[in-house]
N, C-alpha and C positions, 0 to 999 in steps of 0.2 A: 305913770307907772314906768319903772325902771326897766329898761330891755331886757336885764340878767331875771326881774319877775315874772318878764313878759313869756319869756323863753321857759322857764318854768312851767308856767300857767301851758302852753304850750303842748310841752312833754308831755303834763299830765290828762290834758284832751287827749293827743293821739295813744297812751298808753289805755285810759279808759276806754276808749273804741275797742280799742286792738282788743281790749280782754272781754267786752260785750259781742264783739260780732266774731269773734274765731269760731264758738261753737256754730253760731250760723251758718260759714264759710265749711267748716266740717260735714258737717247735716247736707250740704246743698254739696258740697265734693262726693259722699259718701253714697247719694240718689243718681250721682249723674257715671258711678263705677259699675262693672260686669256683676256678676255674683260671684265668678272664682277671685274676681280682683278686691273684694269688699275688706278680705283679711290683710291683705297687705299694708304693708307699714305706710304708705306713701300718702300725703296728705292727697294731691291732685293722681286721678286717674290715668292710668297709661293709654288706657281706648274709652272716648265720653258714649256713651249710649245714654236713648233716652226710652230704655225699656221696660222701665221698673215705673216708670211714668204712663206708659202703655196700659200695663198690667194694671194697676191701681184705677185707671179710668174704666177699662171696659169692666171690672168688678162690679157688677148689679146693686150690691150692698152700699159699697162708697159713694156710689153716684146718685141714690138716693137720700144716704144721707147727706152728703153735699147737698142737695136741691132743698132740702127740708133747711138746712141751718142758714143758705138762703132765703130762705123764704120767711123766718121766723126774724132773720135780723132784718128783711126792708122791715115786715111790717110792727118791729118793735121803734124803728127809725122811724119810720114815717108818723108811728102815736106820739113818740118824743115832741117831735117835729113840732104838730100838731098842737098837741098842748103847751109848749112853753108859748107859741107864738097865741096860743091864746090868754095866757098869764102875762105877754109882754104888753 
C-alpha cells in the first residue's frame, strides 16, 4: 500500500472516531457541568463537579433500577453462557 493511501486510510479512521465519540465527549462534558454552567456555549466546564452524579445515585428509583438491569443481564449472561457451552 502506498503511503499517500496509507495516509488516506488514516484520516479517515481518525475523522470517523472524531465524529462517533464527540457526542460521547459532550454527554460526559455536559454531566461533569454546574447547573447555571449547563447553558453555556463552552464544550469543557469552567468548575468540574461530580454532583449531578450524586443526585442520580442517591435517587431510590434509579438505584433500583440499575440493580434490576443488573441483575437481569448476569442471569441472561450466565443462560447464554450455559447453553452454548452446552451445544459446543
Amino acid at each position: 500500500m502506498s503511503p499517500r493511501r496509507r495516509l488516506a486510510w488514516a484520516a479517515a479512521a481518525v475523522a470517523t472516531t472524531t465524529w462517533a465519540l464527540g457526542p460521547v465527549l459532550w454527554i460526559v462534558a455536559l454531566s461533569l457541568k454546574r447547573g447555571d454552567d449547563v447553558t453555556s456555549r463552552r464544550f469543557w466546564p469552567r468548575s468540574w463537579t461530580l454532583d449531578s452524579y450524586r443526585v442520580v445515585f442517591e435517587t431510590p428509583l434509579f438505584t433500583r433500577a440499575l440493580w434490576n438491569s443488573i441483575g437481569v443481564s448476569l442471569l441472561a449472561t450466565g443462560l447464554s453462557v450455559t447453553l452454548a457451552s452446552l451445544a459446543a
